[in-house]
C-alpha positions in Angstrom: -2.0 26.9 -3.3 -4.6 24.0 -4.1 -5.0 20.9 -2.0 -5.1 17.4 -4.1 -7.5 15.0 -3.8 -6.3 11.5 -2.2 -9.5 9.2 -2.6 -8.4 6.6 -5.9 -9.2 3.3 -5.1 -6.1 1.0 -4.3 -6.0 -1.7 -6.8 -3.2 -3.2 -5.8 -3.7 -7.4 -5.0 -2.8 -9.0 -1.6 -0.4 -11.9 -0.9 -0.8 -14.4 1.9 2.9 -15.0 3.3 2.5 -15.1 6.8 4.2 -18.7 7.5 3.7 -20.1 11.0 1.7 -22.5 13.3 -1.5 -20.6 12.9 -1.4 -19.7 9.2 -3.2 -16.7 9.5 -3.4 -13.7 7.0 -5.8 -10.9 7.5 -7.8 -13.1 9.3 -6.8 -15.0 12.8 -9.5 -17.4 11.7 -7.9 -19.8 9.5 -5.6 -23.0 9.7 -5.8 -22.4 13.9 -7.2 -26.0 14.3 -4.5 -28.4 13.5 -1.9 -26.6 15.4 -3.3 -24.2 18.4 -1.0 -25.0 21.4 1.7 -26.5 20.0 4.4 -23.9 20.5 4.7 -24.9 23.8 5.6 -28.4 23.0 9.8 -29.3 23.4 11.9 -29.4 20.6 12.7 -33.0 21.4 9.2 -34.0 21.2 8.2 -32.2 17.8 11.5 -34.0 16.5 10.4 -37.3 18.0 6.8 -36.7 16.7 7.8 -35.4 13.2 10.1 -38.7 12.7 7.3 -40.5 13.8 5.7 -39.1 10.4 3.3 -36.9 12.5 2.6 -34.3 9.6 1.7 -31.6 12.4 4.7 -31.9 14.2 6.4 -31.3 11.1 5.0 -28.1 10.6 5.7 -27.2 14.1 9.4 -27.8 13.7 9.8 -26.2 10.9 8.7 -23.5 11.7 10.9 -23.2 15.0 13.8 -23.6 12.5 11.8 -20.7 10.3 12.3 -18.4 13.6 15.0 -19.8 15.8 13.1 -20.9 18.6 15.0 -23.6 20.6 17.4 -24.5 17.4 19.5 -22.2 15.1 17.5 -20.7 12.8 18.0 -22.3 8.8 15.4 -22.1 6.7 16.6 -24.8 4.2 15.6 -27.1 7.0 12.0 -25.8 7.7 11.9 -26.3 4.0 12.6 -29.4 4.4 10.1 -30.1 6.6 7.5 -28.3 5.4 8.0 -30.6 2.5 7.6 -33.7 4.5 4.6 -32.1 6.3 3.4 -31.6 3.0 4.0 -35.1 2.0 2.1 -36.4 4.9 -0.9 -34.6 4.5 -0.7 -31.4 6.1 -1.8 -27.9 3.7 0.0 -25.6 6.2 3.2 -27.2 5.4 2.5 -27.0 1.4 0.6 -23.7 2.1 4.7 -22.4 4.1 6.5 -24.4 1.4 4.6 -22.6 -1.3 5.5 -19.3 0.1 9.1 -20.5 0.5 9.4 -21.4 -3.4 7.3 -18.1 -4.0 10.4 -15.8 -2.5 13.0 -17.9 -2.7 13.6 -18.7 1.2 15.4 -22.0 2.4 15.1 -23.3 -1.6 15.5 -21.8 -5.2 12.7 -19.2 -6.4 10.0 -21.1 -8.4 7.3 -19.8 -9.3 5.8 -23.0 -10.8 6.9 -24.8 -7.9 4.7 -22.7 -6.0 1.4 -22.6 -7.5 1.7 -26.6 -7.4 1.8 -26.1 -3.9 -1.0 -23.5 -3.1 -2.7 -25.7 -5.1 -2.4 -28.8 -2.9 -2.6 -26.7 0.3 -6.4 -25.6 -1.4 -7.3 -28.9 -2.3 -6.7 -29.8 0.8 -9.0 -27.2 2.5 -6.3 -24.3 3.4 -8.5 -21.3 2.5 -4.7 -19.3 2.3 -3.6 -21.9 -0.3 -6.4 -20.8 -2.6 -6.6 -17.5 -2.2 -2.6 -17.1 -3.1 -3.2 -19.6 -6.1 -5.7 -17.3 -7.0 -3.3 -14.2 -7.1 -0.9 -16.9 -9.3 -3.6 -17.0 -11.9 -4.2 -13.2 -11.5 -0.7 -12.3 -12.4 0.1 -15.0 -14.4 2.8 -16.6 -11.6 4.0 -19.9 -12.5 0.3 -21.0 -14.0 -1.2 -19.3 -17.2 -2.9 -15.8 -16.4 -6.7 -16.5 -15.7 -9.3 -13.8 -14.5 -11.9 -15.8 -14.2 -10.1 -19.0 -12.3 -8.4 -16.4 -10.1 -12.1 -15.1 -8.9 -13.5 -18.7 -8.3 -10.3 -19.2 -6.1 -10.1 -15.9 -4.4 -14.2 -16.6 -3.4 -13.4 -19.8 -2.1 -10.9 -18.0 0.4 -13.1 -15.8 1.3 -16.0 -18.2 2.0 -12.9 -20.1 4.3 -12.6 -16.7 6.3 -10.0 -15.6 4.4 -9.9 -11.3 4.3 -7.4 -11.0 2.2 -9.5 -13.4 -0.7 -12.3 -10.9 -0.4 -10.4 -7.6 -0.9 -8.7 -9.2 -4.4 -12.2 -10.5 -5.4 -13.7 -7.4 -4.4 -11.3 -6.0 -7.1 -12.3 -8.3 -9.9 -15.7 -7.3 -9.2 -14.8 -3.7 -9.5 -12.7 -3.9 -12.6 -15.1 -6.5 -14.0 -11.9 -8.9 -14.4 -13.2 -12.7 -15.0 -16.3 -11.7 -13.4 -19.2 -9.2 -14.3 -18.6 -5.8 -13.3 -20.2 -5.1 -10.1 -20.3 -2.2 -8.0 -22.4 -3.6 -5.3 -20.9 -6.9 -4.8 -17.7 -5.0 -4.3 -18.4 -2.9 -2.0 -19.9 -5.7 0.2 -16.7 -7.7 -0.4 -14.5 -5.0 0.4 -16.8 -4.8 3.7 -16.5 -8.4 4.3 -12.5 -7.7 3.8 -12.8 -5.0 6.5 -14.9 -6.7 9.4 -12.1 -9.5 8.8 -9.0 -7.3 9.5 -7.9 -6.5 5.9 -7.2 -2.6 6.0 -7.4 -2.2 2.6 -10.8 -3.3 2.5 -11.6 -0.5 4.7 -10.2 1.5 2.8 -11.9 1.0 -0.1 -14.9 0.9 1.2 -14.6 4.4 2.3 -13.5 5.1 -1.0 -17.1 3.8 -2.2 -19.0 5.7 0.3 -17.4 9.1 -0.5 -18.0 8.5 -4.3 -21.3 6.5 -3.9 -19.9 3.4 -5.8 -22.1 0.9 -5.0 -23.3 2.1 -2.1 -25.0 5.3 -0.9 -22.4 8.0 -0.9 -21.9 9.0 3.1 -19.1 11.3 3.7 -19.3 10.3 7.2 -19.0 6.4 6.6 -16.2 7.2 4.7 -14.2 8.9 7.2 -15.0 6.4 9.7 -13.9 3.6 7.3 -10.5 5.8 6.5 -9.8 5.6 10.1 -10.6 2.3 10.6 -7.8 1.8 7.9 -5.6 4.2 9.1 -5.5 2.2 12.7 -5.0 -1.1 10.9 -1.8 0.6 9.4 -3.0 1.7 5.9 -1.0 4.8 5.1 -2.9 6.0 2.3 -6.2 5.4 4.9 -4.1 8.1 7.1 -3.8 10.1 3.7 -7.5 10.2 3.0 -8.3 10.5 6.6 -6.6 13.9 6.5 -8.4 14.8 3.7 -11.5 14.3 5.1 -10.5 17.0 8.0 -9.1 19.4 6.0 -12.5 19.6 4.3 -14.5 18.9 7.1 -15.8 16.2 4.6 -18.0 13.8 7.4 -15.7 15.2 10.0 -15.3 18.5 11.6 -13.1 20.8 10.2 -9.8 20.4 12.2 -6.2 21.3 10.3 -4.4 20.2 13.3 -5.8 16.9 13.1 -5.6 17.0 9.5 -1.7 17.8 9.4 -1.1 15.3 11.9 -2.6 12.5 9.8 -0.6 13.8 7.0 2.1 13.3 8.5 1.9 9.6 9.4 0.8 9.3 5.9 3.6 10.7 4.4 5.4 8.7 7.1 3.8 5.6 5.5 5.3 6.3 2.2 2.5 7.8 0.7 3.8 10.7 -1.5 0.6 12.6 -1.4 0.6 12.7 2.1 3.8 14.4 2.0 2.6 17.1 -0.7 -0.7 17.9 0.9 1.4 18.3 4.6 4.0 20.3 2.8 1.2 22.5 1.5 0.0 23.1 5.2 3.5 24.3 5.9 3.8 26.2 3.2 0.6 28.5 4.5 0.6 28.1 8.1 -2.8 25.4 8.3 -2.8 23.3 11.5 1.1 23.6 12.1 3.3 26.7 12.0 4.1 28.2 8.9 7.8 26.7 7.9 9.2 27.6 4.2 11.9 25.1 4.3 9.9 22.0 6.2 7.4 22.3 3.4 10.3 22.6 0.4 11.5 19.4 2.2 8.2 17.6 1.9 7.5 18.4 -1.7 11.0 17.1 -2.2 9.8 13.5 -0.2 6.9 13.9 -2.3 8.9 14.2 -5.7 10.9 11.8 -5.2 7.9 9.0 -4.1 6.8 9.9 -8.0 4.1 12.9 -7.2 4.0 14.7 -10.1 2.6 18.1 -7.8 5.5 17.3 -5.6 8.1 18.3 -8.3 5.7 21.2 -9.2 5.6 22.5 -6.3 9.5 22.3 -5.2 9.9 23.3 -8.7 8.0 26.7 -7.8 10.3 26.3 -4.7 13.2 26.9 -6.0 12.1 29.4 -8.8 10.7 31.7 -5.8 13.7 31.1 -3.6 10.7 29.6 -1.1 12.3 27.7 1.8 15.6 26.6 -0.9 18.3 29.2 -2.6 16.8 30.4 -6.0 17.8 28.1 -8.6 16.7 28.3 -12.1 18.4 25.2 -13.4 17.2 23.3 -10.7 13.2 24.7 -10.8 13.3 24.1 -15.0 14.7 20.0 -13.9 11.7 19.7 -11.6 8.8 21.2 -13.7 10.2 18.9 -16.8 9.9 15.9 -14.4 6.5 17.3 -13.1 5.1 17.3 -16.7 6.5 13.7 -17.2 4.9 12.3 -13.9 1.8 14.4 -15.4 1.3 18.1 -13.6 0.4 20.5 -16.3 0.6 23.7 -13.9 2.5 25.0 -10.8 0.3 24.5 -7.6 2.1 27.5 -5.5 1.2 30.5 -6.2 
């Protein structure tokens, strides 16, 4: 049996929606001046204050009504006040109300509606605002599809402390979308995403240091950084983290530790997790040797879309290895391994 690889970088762009009196996302360090403390403050005060067309208090209230906290929860009225907050100056509340028009929450889903607002939350210096406007023009959201206007936006996030604006620049930079391909700069972006709390810029920044991209390759940086991930709730960091002690790649050598980090992968929904811990099962590496508990995780595997998944339960049941021998079934799951892209069995 052959172990796969699990070190692609993830290209995947990040969206601000954390809604709330701080504002944060990725990073505690933004939008925490206009509101810190008030949570404390009575609900008959932030309604007295909000009335009193105190834009803050707005925000405040609304989101109470966002959570339930003193009042019944109804999110058409913290979209309400967001709005008013908005009005009155405050880029939290357009910042939340963008988010709400984004997903449809408390209002009708409008795209349009909210870029408008990111926009105004950005103007009016909410690093968030900018750095989800910026993912608008990325994918083409409610404004035109623009590379090149979605990098200026996502660096001005990032310079406002915003992780999250780093880690989808950082990707520009390595795709060379509306910017100059980079290697470097991405890698130091993707760093900058890291020390701010973005997992996913740990993780691929480990991804760079195990294939040198842009930085020196260092085995041992890399597993650090896949750890670093994997603690920040990055299942796929888990995944590669695993990796990295299977093959005592920067790491000791340690299968037990290996499997275990397998396992929360998988657990994370990562499909390769699943196949490489169903390999371990399938020989006895780390954890006992189980025929059925690995035919069970190549099926979790298959069924998240990994093509060796499906070639391996596919050998599964063509062996009569941990399932009943099935020939119908084992020719289904090699033609959907060739479709997801496996051109061999792995299990010998």
């Amino acid at each position: 049996m052959s172990e796969a690889h699990g070190i692609a970088v993830r290209r995947s762009l990040g969206l601000c929606v954390v809604i709330g009196l701080l504002g944060a996302c990725a990073t505690g360090r933004q939008g925490a001046s206009s509101s810190q403390g008030t949570p404390s403050q009575s609900v008959e005060r932030s309604t007295e204050d909000c009335t009193g067309d105190n834009a803050e208090a707005c925000v405040a209230l609304g989101v109470r009504y966002l959570d339930g906290s003193g009042v019944p929860q109804d999110e058409r009225r913290a979209a309400a006040l967001f709005e008013k907050a908005c009005e009155g100056g405050a880029a939290l509340g357009c910042f939340n109300l963008g988010v709400f028009y984004a997903k449809g929450r408390g209002v009708p889903r409008d795209e349009r509606r909210a870029a408008a607002l990111y926009e105004k939350a950005c103007e009016g210096g909410h690093a968030q605002g900018c750095s989800n406007l910026g993912l608008s023009y990325a994918k083409g959201s409610g404004v035109p599809r623009d590379a090149r206007r979605a990098a200026a936006l996502y660096e001005k996030a990032c310079e406002g402390g915003v992780a999250q604006g780093c880690y989808n620049l950082g990707l520009l930079y390595l795709d060379g979308s509306g910017v100059p391909q980079d290697e470097r700069r991405a890698a130091t972006l993707f760093e900058k995403a890291c020390e701010g709390g973005a997992a996913q810029g740990c993780y691929n920044l480990g991804v760079s240091y195990a294939k040198g991209s842009g930085v020196p390759q260092d085995e041992r940086r890399a597993a650090a950084l896949y750890e670093k991930a994997c603690e920040g709730g990055h299942a796929q960091g888990c995944s590669n983290l695993g990796l990295s002690y299977a093959k005592g790649s920067g790491v000791p050598q340690d299968e037990r530790r290996a499997a275990a980090l397998y396992e929360k992968a998988c657990e994370g929904g990562v499909a390769k997790g699943c196949y490489n811990l169903g390999l371990f099962y399938a020989k006895g590496s780390g954890v006992p040797r189980d025929e059925r508990r690995a035919a069970a995780l190549f099926e979790k595997a298959c069924e998240g879309g990994h093509a060796l998944g499906c070639s391996a339960l596919s050998a599964c049941y063509a062996q009569g290895f941990g399932v009943p021998k099935d020939k119908d079934r084992a020719a289904a799951l090699k033609n959907r391994a060739a479709a997801l892209g496996a051109s061999a069995s792995p299990v010998e």
